[in-house]
C-alpha positions as CSV (number, residue, x, y, z in Angstrom):
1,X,-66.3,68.7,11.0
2,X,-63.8,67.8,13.3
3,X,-66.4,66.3,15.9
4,X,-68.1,64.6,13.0
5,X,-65.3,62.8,12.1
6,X,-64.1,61.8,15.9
7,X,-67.6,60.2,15.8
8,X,-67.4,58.4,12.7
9,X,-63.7,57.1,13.6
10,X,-65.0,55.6,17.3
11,X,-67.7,53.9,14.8
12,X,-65.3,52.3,12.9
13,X,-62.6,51.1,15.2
14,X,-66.1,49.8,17.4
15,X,-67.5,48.1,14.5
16,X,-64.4,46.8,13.4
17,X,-63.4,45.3,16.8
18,X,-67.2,43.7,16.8
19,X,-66.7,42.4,13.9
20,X,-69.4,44.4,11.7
21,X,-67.6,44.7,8.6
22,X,-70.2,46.5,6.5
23,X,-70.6,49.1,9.2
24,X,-66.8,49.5,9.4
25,X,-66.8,49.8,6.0
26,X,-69.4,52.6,5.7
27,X,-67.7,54.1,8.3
28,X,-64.2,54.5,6.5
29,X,-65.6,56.1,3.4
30,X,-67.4,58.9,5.8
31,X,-64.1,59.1,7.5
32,X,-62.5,59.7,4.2
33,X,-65.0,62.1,3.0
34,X,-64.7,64.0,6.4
35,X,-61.2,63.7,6.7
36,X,-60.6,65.4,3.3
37,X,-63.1,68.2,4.0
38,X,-61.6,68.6,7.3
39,X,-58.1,69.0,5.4
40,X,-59.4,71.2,2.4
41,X,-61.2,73.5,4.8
42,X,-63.8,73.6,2.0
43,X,-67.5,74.5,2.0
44,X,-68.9,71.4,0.7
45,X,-71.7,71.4,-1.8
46,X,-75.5,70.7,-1.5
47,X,-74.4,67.2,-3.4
48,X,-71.9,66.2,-0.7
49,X,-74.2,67.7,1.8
50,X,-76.9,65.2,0.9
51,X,-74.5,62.0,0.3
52,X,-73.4,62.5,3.5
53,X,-77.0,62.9,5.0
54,X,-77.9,59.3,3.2
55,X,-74.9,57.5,4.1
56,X,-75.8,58.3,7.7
57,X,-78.7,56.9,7.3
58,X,-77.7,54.1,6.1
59,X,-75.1,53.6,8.4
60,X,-78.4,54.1,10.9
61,X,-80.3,51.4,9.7
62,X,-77.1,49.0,10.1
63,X,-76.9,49.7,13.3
64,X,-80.4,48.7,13.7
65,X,-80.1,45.7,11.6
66,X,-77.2,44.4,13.2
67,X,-78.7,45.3,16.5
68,X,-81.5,42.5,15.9
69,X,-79.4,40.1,14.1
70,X,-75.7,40.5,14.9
71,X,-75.1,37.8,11.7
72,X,-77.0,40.4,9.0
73,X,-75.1,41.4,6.6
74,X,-75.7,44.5,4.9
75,X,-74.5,45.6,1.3
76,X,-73.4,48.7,1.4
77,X,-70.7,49.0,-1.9
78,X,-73.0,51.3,-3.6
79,X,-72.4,53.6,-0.9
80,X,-68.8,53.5,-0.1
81,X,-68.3,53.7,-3.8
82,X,-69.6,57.4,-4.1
83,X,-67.7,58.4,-1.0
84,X,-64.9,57.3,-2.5
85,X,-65.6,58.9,-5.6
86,X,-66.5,62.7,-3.8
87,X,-63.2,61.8,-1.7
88,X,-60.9,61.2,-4.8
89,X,-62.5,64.4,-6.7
90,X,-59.8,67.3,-7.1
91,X,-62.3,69.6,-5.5
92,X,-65.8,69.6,-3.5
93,X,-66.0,73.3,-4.1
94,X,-67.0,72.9,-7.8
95,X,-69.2,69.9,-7.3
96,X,-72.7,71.0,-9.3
97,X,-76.3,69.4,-7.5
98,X,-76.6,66.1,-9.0
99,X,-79.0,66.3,-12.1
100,X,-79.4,62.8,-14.4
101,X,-76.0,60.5,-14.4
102,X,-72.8,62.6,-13.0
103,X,-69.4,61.4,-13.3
104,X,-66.7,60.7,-10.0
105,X,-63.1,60.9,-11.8
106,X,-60.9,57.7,-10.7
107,X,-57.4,59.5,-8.9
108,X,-54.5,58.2,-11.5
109,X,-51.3,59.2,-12.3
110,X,-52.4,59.6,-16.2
111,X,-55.6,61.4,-17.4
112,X,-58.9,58.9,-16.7
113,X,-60.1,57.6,-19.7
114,X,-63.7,56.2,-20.1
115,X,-62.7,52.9,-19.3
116,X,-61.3,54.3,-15.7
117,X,-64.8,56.4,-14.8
118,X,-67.0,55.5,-12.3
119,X,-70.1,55.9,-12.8
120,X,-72.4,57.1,-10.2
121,X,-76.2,57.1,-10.8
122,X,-78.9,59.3,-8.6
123,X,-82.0,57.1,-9.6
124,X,-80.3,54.6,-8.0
125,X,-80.2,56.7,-4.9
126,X,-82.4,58.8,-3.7
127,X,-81.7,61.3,-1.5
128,X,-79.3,63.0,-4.7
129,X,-83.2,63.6,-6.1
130,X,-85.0,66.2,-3.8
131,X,-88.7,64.8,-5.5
132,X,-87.8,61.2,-4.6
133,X,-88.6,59.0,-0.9
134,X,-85.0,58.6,0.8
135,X,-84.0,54.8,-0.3
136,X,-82.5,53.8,3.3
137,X,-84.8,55.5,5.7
138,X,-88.3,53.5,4.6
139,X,-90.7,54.3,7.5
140,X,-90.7,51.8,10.2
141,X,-92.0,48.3,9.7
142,X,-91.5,48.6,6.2
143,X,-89.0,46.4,3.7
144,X,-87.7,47.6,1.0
145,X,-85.3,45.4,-2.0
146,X,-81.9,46.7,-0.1
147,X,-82.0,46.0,3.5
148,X,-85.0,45.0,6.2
149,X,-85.7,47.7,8.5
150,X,-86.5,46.1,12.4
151,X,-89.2,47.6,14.1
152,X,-88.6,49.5,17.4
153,X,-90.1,51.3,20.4
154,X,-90.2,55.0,20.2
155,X,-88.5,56.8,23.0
156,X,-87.1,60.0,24.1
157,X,-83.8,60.8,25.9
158,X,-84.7,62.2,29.7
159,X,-81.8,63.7,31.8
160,X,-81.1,61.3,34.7
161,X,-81.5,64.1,37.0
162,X,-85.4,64.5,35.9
163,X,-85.5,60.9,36.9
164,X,-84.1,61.6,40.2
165,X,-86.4,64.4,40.9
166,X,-89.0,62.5,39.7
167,X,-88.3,59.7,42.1
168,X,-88.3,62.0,45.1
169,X,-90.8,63.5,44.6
170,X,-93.3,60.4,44.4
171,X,-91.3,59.3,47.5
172,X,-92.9,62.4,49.0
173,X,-96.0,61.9,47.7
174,X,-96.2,57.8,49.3
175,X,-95.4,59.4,52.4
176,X,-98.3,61.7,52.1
177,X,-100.5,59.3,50.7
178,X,-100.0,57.4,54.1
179,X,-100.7,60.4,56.3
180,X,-103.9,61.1,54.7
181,X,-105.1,57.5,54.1
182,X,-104.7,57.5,58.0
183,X,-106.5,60.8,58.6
184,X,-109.7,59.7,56.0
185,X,-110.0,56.6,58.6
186,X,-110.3,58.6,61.6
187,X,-112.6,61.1,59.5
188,X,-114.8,58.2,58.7
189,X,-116.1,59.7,55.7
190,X,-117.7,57.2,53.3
191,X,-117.2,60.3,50.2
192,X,-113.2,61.2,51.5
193,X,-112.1,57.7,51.8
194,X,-113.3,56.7,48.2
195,X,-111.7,59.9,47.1
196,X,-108.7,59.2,49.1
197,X,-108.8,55.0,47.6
198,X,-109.1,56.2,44.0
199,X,-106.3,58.9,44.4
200,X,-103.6,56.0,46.5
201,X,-104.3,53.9,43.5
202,X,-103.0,56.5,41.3
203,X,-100.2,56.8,42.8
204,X,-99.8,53.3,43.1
205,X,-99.2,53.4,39.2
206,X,-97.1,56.4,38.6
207,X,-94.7,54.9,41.5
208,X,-94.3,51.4,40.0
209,X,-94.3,53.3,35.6
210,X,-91.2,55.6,37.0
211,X,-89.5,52.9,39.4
212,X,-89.9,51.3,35.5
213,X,-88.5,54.0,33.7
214,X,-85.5,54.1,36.2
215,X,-84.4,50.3,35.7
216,X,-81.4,49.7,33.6
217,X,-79.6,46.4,33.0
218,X,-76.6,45.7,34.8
219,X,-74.9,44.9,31.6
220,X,-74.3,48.6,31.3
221,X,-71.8,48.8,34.3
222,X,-70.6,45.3,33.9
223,X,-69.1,45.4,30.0
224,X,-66.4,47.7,31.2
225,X,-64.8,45.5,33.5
226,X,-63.2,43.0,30.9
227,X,-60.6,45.8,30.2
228,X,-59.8,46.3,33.5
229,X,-59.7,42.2,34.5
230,X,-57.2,42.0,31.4
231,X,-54.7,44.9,32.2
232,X,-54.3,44.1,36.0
233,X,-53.8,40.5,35.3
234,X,-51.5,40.8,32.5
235,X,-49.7,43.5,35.3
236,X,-49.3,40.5,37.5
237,X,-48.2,38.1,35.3
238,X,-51.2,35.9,35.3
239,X,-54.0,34.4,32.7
240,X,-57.1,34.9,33.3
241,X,-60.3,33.8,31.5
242,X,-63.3,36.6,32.6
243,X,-66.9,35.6,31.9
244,X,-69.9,37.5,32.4
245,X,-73.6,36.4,32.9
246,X,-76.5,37.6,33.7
247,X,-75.7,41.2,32.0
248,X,-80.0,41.1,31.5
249,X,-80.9,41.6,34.5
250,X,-82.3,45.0,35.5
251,X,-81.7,47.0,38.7
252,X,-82.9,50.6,39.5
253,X,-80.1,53.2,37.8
254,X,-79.1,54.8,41.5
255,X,-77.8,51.2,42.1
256,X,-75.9,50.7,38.8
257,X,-74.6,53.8,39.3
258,X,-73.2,52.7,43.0
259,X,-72.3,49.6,42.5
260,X,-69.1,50.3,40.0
261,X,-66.9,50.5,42.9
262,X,-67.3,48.0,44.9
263,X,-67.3,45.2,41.7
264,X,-64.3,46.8,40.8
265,X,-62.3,46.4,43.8
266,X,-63.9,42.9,44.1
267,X,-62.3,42.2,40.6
268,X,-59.1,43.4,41.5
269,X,-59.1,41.6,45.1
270,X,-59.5,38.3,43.1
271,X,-57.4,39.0,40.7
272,X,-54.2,40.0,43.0
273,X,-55.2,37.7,46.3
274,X,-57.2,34.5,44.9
275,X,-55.7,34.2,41.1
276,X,-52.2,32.4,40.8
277,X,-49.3,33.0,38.4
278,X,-50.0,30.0,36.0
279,X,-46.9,28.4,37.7
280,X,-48.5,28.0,41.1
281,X,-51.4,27.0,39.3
282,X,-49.5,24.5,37.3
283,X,-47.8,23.6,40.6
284,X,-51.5,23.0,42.6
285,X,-52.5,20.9,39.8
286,X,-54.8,23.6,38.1
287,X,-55.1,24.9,34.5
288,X,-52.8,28.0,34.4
289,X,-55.7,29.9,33.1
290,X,-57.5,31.0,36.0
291,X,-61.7,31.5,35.8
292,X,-63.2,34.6,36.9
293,X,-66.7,35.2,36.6
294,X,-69.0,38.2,37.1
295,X,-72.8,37.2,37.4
296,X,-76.4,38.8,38.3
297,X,-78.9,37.2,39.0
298,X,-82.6,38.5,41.2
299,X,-83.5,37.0,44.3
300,X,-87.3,38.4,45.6
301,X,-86.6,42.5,45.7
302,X,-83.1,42.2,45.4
303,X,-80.2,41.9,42.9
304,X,-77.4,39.1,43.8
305,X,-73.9,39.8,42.1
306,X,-71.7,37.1,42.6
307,X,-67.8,37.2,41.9
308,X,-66.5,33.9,42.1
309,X,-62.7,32.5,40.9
310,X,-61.5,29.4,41.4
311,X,-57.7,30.8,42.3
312,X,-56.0,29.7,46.2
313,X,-58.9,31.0,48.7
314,X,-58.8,32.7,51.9
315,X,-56.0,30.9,54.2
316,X,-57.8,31.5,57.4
317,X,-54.2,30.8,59.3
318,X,-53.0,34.3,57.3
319,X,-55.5,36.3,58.7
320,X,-55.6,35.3,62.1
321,X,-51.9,35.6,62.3
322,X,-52.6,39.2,60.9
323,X,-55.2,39.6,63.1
324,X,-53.4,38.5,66.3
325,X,-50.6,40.9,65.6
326,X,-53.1,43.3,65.6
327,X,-54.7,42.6,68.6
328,X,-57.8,42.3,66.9
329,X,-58.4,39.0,68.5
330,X,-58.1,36.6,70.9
331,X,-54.5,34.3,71.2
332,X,-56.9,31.4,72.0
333,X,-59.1,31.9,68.8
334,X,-58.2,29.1,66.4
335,X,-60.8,29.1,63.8
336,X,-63.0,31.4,62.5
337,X,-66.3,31.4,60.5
338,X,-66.5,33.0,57.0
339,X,-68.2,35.8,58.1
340,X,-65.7,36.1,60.9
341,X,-63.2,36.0,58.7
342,X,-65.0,38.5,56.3
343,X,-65.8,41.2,59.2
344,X,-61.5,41.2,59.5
345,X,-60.4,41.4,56.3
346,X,-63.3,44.0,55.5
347,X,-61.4,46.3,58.4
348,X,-59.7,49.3,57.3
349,X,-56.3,49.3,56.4
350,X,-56.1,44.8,57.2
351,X,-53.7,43.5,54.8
352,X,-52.1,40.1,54.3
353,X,-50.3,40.9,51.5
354,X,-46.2,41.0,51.8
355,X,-46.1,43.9,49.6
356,X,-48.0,47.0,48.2
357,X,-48.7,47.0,44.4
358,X,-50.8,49.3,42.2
359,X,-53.7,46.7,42.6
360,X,-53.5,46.2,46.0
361,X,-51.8,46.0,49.5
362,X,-53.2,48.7,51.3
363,X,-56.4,46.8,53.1
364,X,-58.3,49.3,51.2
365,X,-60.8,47.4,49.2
366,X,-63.2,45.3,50.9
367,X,-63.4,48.0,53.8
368,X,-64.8,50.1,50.4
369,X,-67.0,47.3,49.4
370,X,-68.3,46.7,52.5
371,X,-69.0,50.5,53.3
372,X,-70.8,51.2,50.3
373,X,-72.9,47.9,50.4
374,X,-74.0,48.5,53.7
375,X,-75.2,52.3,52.4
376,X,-76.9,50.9,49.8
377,X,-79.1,48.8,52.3
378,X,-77.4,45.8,50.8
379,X,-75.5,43.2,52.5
380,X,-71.6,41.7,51.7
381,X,-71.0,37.2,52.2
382,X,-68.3,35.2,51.5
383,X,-67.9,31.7,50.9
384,X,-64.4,30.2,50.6
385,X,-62.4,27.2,50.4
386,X,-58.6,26.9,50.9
387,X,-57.1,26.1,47.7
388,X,-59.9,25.7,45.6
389,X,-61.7,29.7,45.3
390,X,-63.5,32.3,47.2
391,X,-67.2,33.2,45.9
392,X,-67.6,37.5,47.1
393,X,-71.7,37.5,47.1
394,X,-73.4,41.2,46.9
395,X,-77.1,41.5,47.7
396,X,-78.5,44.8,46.7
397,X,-82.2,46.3,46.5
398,X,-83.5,46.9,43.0
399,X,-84.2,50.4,44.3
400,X,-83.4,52.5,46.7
401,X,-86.3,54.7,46.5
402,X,-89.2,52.9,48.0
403,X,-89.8,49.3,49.5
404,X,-92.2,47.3,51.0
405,X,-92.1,46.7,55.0
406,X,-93.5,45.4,58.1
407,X,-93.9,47.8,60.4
408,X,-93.0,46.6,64.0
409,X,-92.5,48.2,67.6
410,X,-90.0,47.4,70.1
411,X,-89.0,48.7,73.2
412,X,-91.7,51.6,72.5
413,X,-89.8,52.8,69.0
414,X,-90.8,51.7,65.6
415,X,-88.7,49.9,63.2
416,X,-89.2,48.9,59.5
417,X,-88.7,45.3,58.3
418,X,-88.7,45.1,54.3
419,X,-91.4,42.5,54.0
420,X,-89.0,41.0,50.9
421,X,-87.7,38.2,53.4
422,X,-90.6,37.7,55.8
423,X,-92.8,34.4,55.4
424,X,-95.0,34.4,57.5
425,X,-96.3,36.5,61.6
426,X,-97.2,34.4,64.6
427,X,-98.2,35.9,68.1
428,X,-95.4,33.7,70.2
429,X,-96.5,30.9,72.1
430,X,-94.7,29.9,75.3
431,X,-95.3,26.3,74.2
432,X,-93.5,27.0,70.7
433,X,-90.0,27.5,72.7
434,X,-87.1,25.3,73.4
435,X,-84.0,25.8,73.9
436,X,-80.7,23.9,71.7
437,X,-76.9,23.8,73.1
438,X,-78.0,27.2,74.6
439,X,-79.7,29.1,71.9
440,X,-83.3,29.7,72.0
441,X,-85.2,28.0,69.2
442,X,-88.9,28.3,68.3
443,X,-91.5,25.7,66.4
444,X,-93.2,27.4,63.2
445,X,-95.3,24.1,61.6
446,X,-93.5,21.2,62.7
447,X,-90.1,23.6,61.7
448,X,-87.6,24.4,64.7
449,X,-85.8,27.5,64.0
450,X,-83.5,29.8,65.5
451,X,-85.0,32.5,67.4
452,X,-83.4,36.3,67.9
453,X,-85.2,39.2,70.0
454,X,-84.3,42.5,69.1
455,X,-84.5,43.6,72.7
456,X,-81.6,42.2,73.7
457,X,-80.0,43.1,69.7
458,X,-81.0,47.1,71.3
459,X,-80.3,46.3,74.9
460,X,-83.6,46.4,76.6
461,X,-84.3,44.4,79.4
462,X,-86.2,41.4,77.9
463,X,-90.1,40.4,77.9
464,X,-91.5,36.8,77.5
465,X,-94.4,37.9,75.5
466,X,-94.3,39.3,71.6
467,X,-95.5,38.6,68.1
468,X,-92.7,36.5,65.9
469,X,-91.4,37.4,61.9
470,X,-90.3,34.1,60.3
471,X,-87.7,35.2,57.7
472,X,-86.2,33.7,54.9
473,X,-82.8,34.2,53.7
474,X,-80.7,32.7,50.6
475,X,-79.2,30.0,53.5
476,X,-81.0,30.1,56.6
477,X,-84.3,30.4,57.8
478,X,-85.0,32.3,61.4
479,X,-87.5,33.9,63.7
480,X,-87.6,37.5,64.6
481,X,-89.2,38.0,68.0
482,X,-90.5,41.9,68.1
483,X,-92.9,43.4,71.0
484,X,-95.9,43.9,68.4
485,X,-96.8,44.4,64.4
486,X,-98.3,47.8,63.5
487,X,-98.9,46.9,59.8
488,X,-97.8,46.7,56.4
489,X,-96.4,50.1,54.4
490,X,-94.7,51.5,51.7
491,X,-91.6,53.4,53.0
492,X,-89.4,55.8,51.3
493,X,-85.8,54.8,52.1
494,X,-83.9,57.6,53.0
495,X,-79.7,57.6,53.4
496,X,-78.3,56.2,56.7
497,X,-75.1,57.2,58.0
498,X,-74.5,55.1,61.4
499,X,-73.1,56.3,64.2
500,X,-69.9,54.8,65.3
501,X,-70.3,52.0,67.5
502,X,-74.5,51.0,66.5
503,X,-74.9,47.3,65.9
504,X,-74.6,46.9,61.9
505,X,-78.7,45.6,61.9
506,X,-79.9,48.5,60.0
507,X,-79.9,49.2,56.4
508,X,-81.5,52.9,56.2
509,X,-83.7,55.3,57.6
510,X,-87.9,56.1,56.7
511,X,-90.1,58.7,57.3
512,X,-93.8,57.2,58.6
513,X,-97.5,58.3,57.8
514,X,-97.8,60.2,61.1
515,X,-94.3,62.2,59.9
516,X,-91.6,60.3,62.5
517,X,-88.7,59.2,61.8
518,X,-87.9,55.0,61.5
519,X,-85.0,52.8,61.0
520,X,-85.5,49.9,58.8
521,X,-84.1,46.6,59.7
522,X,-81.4,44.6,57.8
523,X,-82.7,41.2,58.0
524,X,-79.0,39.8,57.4
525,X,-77.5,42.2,60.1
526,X,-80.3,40.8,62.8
527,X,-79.6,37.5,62.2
């Protein structure tokens, strides 16, 4: 009884705070009910047993109502007037089973008289009648006189850890679909490879239904954040007005499940370093309400969460003062790029901040944001402008499971380029080549763009010859110059831990069809 009524409690103060008043008002009366039952230590009768069964489903089917139309209102009086009633009764021990009209006596300091008798009548609901339909649980795409019921999908609750299994093992089975797709073509076998076709297509489908059944929208993880925005700002001092958008969009549930962390020490960063007290801002000719938003949005395979405020920006003249003390850079070094300024503040344990608070101060949080980001086969930007904001852009896979790629050797080692930002392959022309204040460029259609080898990214010695990737990202367009292509494949990402020291232009590790090993390129980290 005591768990029921912790339940029905968190469904009032929810609906109340919503603003669902016929729900919160359903709720009380079971929270009465409860509460008294809970107090009596009473065993209650078949008759309270089966009001309480049809006020929970009603209270079910407001939930769904609401959930279709939050505006509906539902009249639920009829209800809440007979918990009251078994409430206010002197005892639920003696309570007969409902038969015809039965009486609820009114609490009063005098005896009731008729007048002061409420009268509660079974007909009038149905559950009280074992040989009657229950009135507020109609089957599904029905209407009845006293509510609409909204028609739904059936589902069925699955443990997130059958979901994970599940996913591994179809990565396992992709990776041995590709090793015997490749022996079928050296079998040449007209019977084995139509056998072999039919069975890849299969798993083609159950692949892409349980990627499906894994994808959750962001929403989930983002709708806890407003609390935290409102307590840390109103622990600094300042006013902030948080706005979310794009709470729709749906990612795989490994990545929700990652990506807490980092937004939240985005959030905090913004709200401690780029959010003034509303006298600065009042001083800088601002509104003293600062604007912080939180956004989603897809972009090809991947997920694009954005936090953006419009608070005092990165003063690049802080951080290379910071950073010269350090000696993490030159004394000559003036200016710095964005992403220059990113990779310092990103290091572990770089502050700029006079002080430590329980926000921040310790050069913790973008050296965790940037860590797990770059785990997650994702990448970390900024874009900022002194005095006017800072925009912290995440780019994240849908899934971490399995992705499309290109696969490509250099140097005599295969490497995996997710096919997600390539345009178009060229075999390189000598011709197509030129060279711009000292950086190689080459001609794709009339287009001259930036070229980068990824022999000299590994350190081998270089080559003239090669095939080019033209790749597309959010800002840039570039050219990828690799020794050859092998193909295009599905590849199961598997975690990445790099070593200390490797050049940050990988995003993860693959197994192949002929069962090596490959690492898979980060098309933001080549670039």
């Amino acid at each position: 009884i005591t768990e029921l009524f912790r339940a029905v409690h968190n469904m009032k103060g929810m609906s109340a705070a919503m603003g669902y008043q016929s729900i919160r008002d359903l709720s009380h009366g079971l929270e009465t009910l409860l509460e008294k039952l809970r107090r009596d230590q009473s065993t209650p009768s078949p008759a309270v047993i089966d009001v309480l069964f049809e006020a929970v489903d009603l209270l079910e089917s407001g939930v769904v109502l609401v959930s279709a139309n939050p505006d509906a209102v539902q009249d639920v009086s009829e209800m809440v007037s007979a918990l009251e009633a078994l409430a206010a009764a002197a005892s639920l021990d003696d309570i007969p089973t409902l038969t015809g009209t039965m009486e609820w006596p009114i609490p009063s300091a005098v005896e009731p008289t008729p007048q002061q008798t409420r009268r509660f009548t079974p007909a009038r609901s149905a559950r009280l009648t074992p040989t009657r339909q229950p009135r507020f649980t109609p089957p599904l795409g029905t209407r009845t006189a006293s509510f609409p019921i909204v028609e739904g999908k059936r589902s069925v609750r699955v443990d997130a850890e059958r979901l994970d299994t599940l996913m591994t093992l179809v990565g396992e089975l992709v990776i041995a679909r590709g090793r015997l797709t490749d022996l079928s073509r050296k079998a040449n076998n007209v019977e084995l490879t139509e056998v072999v076709a039919h069975a890849s297509r299969l798993v083609g489908t159950l692949q892409d239904e349980i990627t499906k059944s894994r994808m959750v929208p962001v929403g989930q993880a983002f709708e806890r954040f407003d609390r935290l925005v409102r307590d840390a700002s109103h622990e600094l001092g300042k006013q902030v007005n948080f706005e979310l958008r794009g709470t729709d969009i749906e990612v795989d549930k490994s990545v929700l499940d990652e990506i807490g962390d980092p937004v939240m020490h985005l959030l905090r960063n913004a709200i401690d370093h780029g959010v003034g007290t509303p006298a600065e801002r009042k001083a800088a000719g601002k509104s003293p309400i600062a604007k912080l938003v939180l956004s989603a949005e897809r972009e090809r395979s991947a997920v694009v969460i954005t936090v953006r405020d419009d608070g005092r920006g990165v003063d690049s003249a802080k951080v290379i003062a910071a950073a010269r003390q350090r000696g993490l850079i030159d004394n000559d070094r003036d200016n710095l790029s964005e992403s220059e300024l990113l990779d310092l503040i990103a290091r572990p344990g770089f502050s700029t901040a006079s002080g430590v608070t329980r926000i921040s101060g310790r050069g913790v949080g973008l050296d965790v944001v940037a860590t797990k980001v770059r785990s997650l086969g994702g990448s970390l930007e900024m874009v900022t402008a002194y005095g006017k904001g800072t925009k912290m852009i995440v780019r994240l896979p849908m899934t971490l499971a399995i992705v499309q790629a290109l696969l490509t050797r250099t140097g005599g080692e295969v490497y995996a380029l997710p096919i997600s930002h390539v345009v178009e392959t060229l075999v390189l022309s000598e011709s197509a080549v030129s060279f711009e204040d000292g950086r190689e460029m080459i001609e794709v259609r009339g287009e001259r763009l930036p070229a980068v080898r990824l022999r000299a990214k590994l350190g081998y010695e270089p080559r003239e010859r090669g095939h080019v990737a033209v790749l597309d990202l959010s800002d840039r367009r570039f050219t990828l110059v690799v020794d050859e292509f092998i193909g295009q494949h599905e590849v199961v990402v598997k975690p990445f831990d790099p070593a200390r020291g490797m050049p940050q232009i990988f995003s993860g590790a693959t197994i192949l069809p002929s069962g090596a090993p490959a690492l898979i390129l980060d098309a933001r980290g080549v670039a």
